[in-house]
C-alpha positions, 0 to 999 in steps of 0.5 A: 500476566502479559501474554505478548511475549510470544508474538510474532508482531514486531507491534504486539512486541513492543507491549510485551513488557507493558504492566497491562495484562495483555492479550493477543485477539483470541477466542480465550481472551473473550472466554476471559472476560466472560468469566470475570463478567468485565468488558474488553478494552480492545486496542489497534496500532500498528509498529511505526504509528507515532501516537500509539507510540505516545499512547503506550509511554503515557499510559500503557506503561504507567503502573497506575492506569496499568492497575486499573485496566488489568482490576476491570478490563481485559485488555486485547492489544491487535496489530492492525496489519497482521488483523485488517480484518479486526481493525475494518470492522471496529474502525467502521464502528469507530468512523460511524460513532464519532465520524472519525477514526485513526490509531491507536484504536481504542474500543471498549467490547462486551465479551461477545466482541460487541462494541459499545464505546469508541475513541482513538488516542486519549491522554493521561490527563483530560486536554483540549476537551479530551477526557484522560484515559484514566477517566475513559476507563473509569467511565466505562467500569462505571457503566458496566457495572451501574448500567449494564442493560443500557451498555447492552442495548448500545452494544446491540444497536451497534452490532446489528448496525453494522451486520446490516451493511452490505455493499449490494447496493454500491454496484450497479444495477447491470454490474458492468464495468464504467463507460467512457462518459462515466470515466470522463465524469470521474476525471472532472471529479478529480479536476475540481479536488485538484490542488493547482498550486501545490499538487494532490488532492484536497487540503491537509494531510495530504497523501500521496495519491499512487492509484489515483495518478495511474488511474490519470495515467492510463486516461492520458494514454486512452484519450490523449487528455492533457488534463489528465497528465498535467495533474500526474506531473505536477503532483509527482514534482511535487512531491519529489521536491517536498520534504515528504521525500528523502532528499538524501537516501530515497523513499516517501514518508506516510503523508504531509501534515500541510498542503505543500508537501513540506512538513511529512510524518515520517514513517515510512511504510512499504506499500506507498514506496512500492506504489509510488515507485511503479508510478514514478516509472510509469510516468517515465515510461509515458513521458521520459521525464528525468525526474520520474526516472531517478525517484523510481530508481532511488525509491526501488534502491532505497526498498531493497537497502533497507526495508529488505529481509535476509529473507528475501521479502520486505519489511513493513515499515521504518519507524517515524521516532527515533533516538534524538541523541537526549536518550528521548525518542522523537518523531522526525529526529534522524531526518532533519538539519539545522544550520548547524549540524551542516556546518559541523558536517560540511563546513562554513561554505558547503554548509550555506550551498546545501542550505540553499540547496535543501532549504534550510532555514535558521527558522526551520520549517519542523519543531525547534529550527529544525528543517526537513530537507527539499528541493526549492526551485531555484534560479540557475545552474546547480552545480551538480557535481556538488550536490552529489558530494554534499549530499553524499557526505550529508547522508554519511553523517546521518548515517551515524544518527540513531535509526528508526526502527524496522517492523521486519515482519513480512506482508504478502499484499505489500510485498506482491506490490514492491514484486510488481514495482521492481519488476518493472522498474528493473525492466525498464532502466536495465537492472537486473538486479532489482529484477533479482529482487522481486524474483526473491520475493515472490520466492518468499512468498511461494515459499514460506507464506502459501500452504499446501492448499494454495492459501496464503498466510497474511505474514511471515517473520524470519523465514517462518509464517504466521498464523493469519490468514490472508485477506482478499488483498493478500489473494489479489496483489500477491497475484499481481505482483506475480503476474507482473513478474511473469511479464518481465522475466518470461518464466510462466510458473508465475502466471501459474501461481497468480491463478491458484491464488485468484482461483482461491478468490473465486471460491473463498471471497467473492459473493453471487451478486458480483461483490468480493469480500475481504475475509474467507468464506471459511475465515475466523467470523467476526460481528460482521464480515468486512467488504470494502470496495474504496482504496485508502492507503492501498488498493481495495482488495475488490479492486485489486482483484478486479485488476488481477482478474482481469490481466489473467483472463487477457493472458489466460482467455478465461471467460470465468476470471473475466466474467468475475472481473467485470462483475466487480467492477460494477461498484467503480460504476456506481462509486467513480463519479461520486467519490474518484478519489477514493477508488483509484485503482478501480477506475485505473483497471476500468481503464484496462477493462475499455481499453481490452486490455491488450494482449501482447505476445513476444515470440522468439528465443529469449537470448535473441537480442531481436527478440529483446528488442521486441519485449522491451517496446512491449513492456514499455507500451502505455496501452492501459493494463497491458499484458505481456507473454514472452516464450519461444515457440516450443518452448514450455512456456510456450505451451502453456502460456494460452496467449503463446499458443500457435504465435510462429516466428515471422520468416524465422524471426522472432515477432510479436502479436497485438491482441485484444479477445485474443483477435490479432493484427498481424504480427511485427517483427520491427519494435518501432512498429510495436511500439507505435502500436502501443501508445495508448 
C-alpha cells in the first residue's frame, strides 16, 4: 500500500501512485522493516530534480522493479527540503563512501536507520559501468540475506563514523571572529578560483555564487579594494547575459552545466532568485550600475508573478521538465527557440533581429537545435524600442507553451530570504509594492508557520503548516528577513519577533564550545545530529545565525546575541582561507562583525519627507551589515527599539545617529552628510 497520498509534499505526491509501496520517513516505516527482517531502501529528492524525474519514470514506475522493492525492502521516499535534516546526515555518508553526492539519493539502511550501501541515480539496465537498479537491489537482497553480519558490521563502522564527527575542531582556538589579514587571505583565495574569462568560480557546473559576491561587496565597501568588485561585476554580467538567465521573463535557473553560463538546468529554485536579487541590488547600490537595477527588479517581478502563493509566501521551485508538445516531458522545453519558432512567432525580419539579439543559432547551443536565450555582445546600438516589442510578443507566445510545475509548498528559510530581498529592492527603486510583498510573507510566516511556543514549523502548504520542524536556517533566515523588513518599514514588531526566534537558537541549536547545530535540542534524533558550518546552495544555518545574531545585537545592545555571534564565527576564522568559497556568507558577516557593525538610527515622523530622506541615504549606505531603525521620538517604536532610545530631533528636525557599540558621532540632519558617512 502507497502511503504517500496524504502528504503535504508536492515531492512525496508526485510518488503517490508509484506501484512502490512507499513510506513517509516515520518511526512506523522502521518498526515495518524490523518485523519483516528486511533493509530500508531510502530515497531523497526534491519536486524540480530532473533526475529523480528519470529515476521515478524508469523504475519507480515499472511494475517489475516495483515488485522487487516492495517482495524485499521497504521503501521510504523523503523530500529533502521538508527533511534537511534526513538528507545532510545520509548525503554526508553517501559523499564520504563514494566522494560524491547529488538526487535522487538512494541509501540502503538496516531498520535501526543505520546506513550500509550508497548510490544517487541508477538506470534500469547496467550503463556506462553503472549497475541497473534492478541489480542494485538485487545486490543487496542478496547481502542481507546471505551475509547479513558483515552488512552489520559496515552499517556499524558507518554509523559510529559518522557519530564521531563533531565540528570542535573547525573553530579556532580562541573562538574569535576573522582578523583583517585573515579576510585578505580568503580574497586571494577567491582570486586564484576566479574565472577571468567568463566570470564565477572554478570550471563546470558553474553556480551562481550569491554570498560569495556580498562577501566581495562588503570587502570592496571596507577596503576600497578593486579586485574585490571587478570580480562582483564581471561575474554579475555574466550572468545577466548567460543563458542561466531568463532573458524573456526574469529569473535565475539552479546552475550552468558549462563554465560560460550558456547552457542552464533549468529548475528554478526560490532561495537563489532571492539571493541573487538582493545581490544585483547591492551592487547597484554600490555602484549604480544599469544592469544590476533591471536584474534585481525583474528577478523581484518575476518571485512575486510567479512563484507567489494565494497565501501570501513563496512557492519553492518551478520545475526544470516540461510538456514538449509530444506529450513527452523534457527538461528545458518551455525555455528554448529554434529559428523557427521565432519566425512563426515574429515573422521573417524580427525573427533574424531577435536571433541576433538572444543567439540564436541553426546550430542551437541546447539539445536538437535548440538554443537557449542570451545576450551576446554585440556591436552598436540596439534598438531598444524593438527588443521591447519582441521580447514582449516572444514571451506571449511562451506563454502558451505547457508550464513547468510549481512545488507550492512554503519554506520559512527560502521565504525570510525572498523577505529580505524584496524589502530592500522595494526600497530602493521606490516600490511599495515589492515592500507590500514581503510584509505578506512575513505575515505568513507569523502567522501560520510559528506556534504558540515561538517555534517555527519548517513548512507550510495552503495556508496550513506542516509537521516539521524547523531547522536552524529556518531560525536564522526568517530572522533576517524579519530584521530586514524592520529596517525598510520602521514597524518594530519585526525586530521583536527576529529575537523570539534567535532567542529559540540560543537555547535549542547552539553548543558550549560556540558551535551551532542545524536540528533542535529537543529535535526527532537521527544516528548522528548534523552541524554544517560551510554554505552550498544557501546560507550555512551557522552562518546565518551568526549574521542574525549579530544585526540584532547592533539594533538591540545585547552582549549575549553578540557574545553568540562572535562565537560562531570562529569556524569562518578557521575555514576562510582554506575554503572562501564554500563559507561566503560567513566571511560577508566577518566583514559586519569588523566593520562594528554600524548602527544607524533615523528619528523623525515617518511621513516627514526630510525624514525620508534621511532613511533612504541610511538604507543605501554600503557600510557592511549595516543596521537601521526609524521611529519618531515618542513614538512606540521608539520605545522599544533600544537603538531609538533617548535619539532627540536636532532643533525640531528630524536627524540620524551613526553608531558603532552604540557610541555615537554626532548627529545630521543633511543626507548627503549621511550618506558620505556611510561609504564603506
Amino acid at each position: 500500500m502507497n502511503r504517500l497520498a496524504d502528504a503535504t509534499s508536492p515531492y512525496l505526491l508526485q510518488h503517490a501512485d508509484n506501484p512502490v509501496d512507499w513510506w513517509p520517513w516515520t518511526p512506523e516505516a522502521f518498526e515495518e522493516a524490523r518485523r519483516r527482517d528486511v533493509p530500508v531502501l531510502l530515497s531523497v529528492g526534491y519536486s524540480a530534480c530532473h533526475w529523480c524525474h528519470v529515476m521515478a519514470h524508469e523504475s519507480f514506475e515499472d511494475p517489475d522493479t516495483a515488485a522487487l522493492l516492495n517482495d524485499h525492502f521497504v521503501a521510504v521516499k523523503v523530500d529533502r527540503e521538508e527533511r534537511p535534516d534526513v538528507d545532510a546526515v545520509y548525503m554526508e555518508a553517501v559523499q564520504a563512501a563514494t566522494g560524491q553526492g547529488g538526487w535522487p539519493m538512494t541509501v540502503f539502511l538496516t531498520p535501526d536507520a543505520e546506513p550500509f550501501y550508497f548510490g544517487t541515480y541508477f538506470p534500469p539496465a547496467p550503463r556506462h559501468g553503472m549497475p541497473s537498479f534492478p541489480q542494485v537491489l538485487e545486490g543487496v537482497r542478496s547481502a542481507w540475506a546471505d551475509r547479513r553480519e558483515e552488512v552489520g558490521e559496515v552499517a556499524g563502522r558507518i554509523t559510529a563514523d559518522l557519530a564521531s564527527r563533531s565540528m570542535s575542531g573547525a573553530l579556532s582556538p580562541d573562538r574569535r571572529p576573522p582578523r583583517p589579514e585573515e579576510l585578505h587571505s580568503a580574497l586571494m583565495g577567491l582570486t586564484r578560483e576566479f574565472d577571468p574569462v567568463h566570470g564565477g568560480f572554478a570550471g563546470a557546473p558553474k553556480f551562481p555564487p550569491s554570498m560569495v559576491l556580498e562577501f566581495l561587496l562588503r570587502h570592496h565597501a571596507r577596503t576600497g579594494s578593486a579586485a574585490a568588485l571587478e570580480m562582483v561585476q564581471a561575474t554579475c554580467a555574466a550572468m545577466a547575459r548567460g543563458g542561466i538567465y531568463d532573458q524573456l521573463g526574469g529569473g535565475f535557473a539552479r546552475y550552468a552545466v558549462d563554465a560560460t553560463w550558456t547552457v542552464p538546468h533549468f529548475e528554478k529554485m526560490l532561495y537563489d532568485n532571492a539571493l541573487l536579487c538582493r545581490t544585483y541590488a547591492h551592487l547597484w547600490r554600490a555602484t549604480g550600475s544599469d544592469l544590476a537595477r533591471r536584474i534585481a527588479v525583474e528577478t523581484a517581478d518575476f518571485m512575486v508573478r510567479e512563484l507567489r502563493t494565494d497565501q501570501g509566501g513563496f512557492a519553492s521551485a518551478l520545475d526544470a521538465d516540461s510538456d514538449d508538445g509530444t506529450g513527452a516531458h523534457t527538461e528545458g522545453a518551455y525555455y528554448v527557440w529554434t529559428p523557427e519558432q521565432l519566425r512563426a512567432v515574429l515573422g521573417a525580419e524580427d525573427a533574424e533581429f531577435a536571433a541576433g539579439y538572444f543567439g540564436v543559432t541553426p546550430e542551437g547551443t541546447f539539445e536538437e537545435g535548440a538554443s537557449v536565450l542570451q545576450l551576446p555582445d554585440t556591436e552598436g546600438l540596439v534598438d531598444a524600442e524593438r527588443v521591447v516589442s519582441v521580447t514582449r510578443r516572444l514571451l506571449a507566445a511562451r506563454a502558451r507553451r505547457p508550464r513547468p510545475a510549481r512545488d507550492d509548498k512554503i519554506v520559512a528559510s527560502w521565504n525570510g530570504l525572498a523577505v529580505a530581498a524584496l524589502a530592500e529592492t522595494g526600497a530602493y527603486f521606490d516600490r511599495p509594492d515589492l515592500i507590500q510583498a514581503a510584509t505578506d510573507a512575513a505575515d505568513l510566516l507569523i502567522r501560520v508557520h510559528m506556534d504558540w511556543q515561538a517555534r517555527l514549523h519548517r513548512t507550510s502548504r495552503d495556508g496550513v503548516a506542516g509537521a516539521n520542524s524547523g531547522v536552524l536556517e529556518d531560525y536564522a533566515n526568517v530572522a533576517e528577513g524579519l530584521l530586514t523588513l524592520g529596517s525598510v518599514t520602521g514597524e518594530g514588531v519585526w525586530a521583536e519577533f527576529a529575537g523570539f526566534f534567535l532567542d529559540t537558537v540560543l537555547v535549542q541549536f547552539s553548543a558550549e564550545d560556540g558551535s551551532l547545530y542545524d536540528t533542535a535540542a529537543d529535535a526527532e534524533p537521527l544516528i548522528r545530529r548534523p552541524q554544517d558550518p560551510t554554505d552550498n546552495a544557501t546560507p550555512s544555518g551557522w552562518t546565518a545565525a551568526a549574521g542574525a545574531l549579530l544585526s540584532y545585537a547592533a539594533l538591540t545592545g545585547s552582549a549575549l546575541h553578540r557574545d553568540a555571534a562572535e562565537r560562531a564565527l570562529g569556524v569562518v576564522t578557521a575555514l576562510g582561507g582554506r575554503a572562501p568559497r564554500f563559507i561566503g556568507w560567513g566571511l560577508a558577516v566577518a566583514e559586519a562583525a569588523l566593520d562594528g557593525p554600524r548602527e544607524i538610527a533615523v528619528v523623525g515622523p515617518p511621513d516627514d519627507p526630510a525624514t525620508q530622506a534621511l532613511h533612504r541615504a541610511a538604507l543605501l549606505g554600503t557600510a557592511p551589515g549595516a543596521v537601521v531603525a526609524l521611529g519618531a521620538p515618542g513614538s512606540d517604536d521608539a520605545r522599544e527599539v533600544v537603538l531609538l532610545q533617548d535619539r532627540p530631533l536636532v532643533d525640531g528636525r528630524p536627524a540620524a545617529y551613526v553608531c558603532r557599540n552604540f557610541t555615537c558621532d554626532r548627529p545630521t540632519t543633511d543626507p548627503e552628510e549621511l550618506a558620505e558617512r556611510l561609504r564603506g
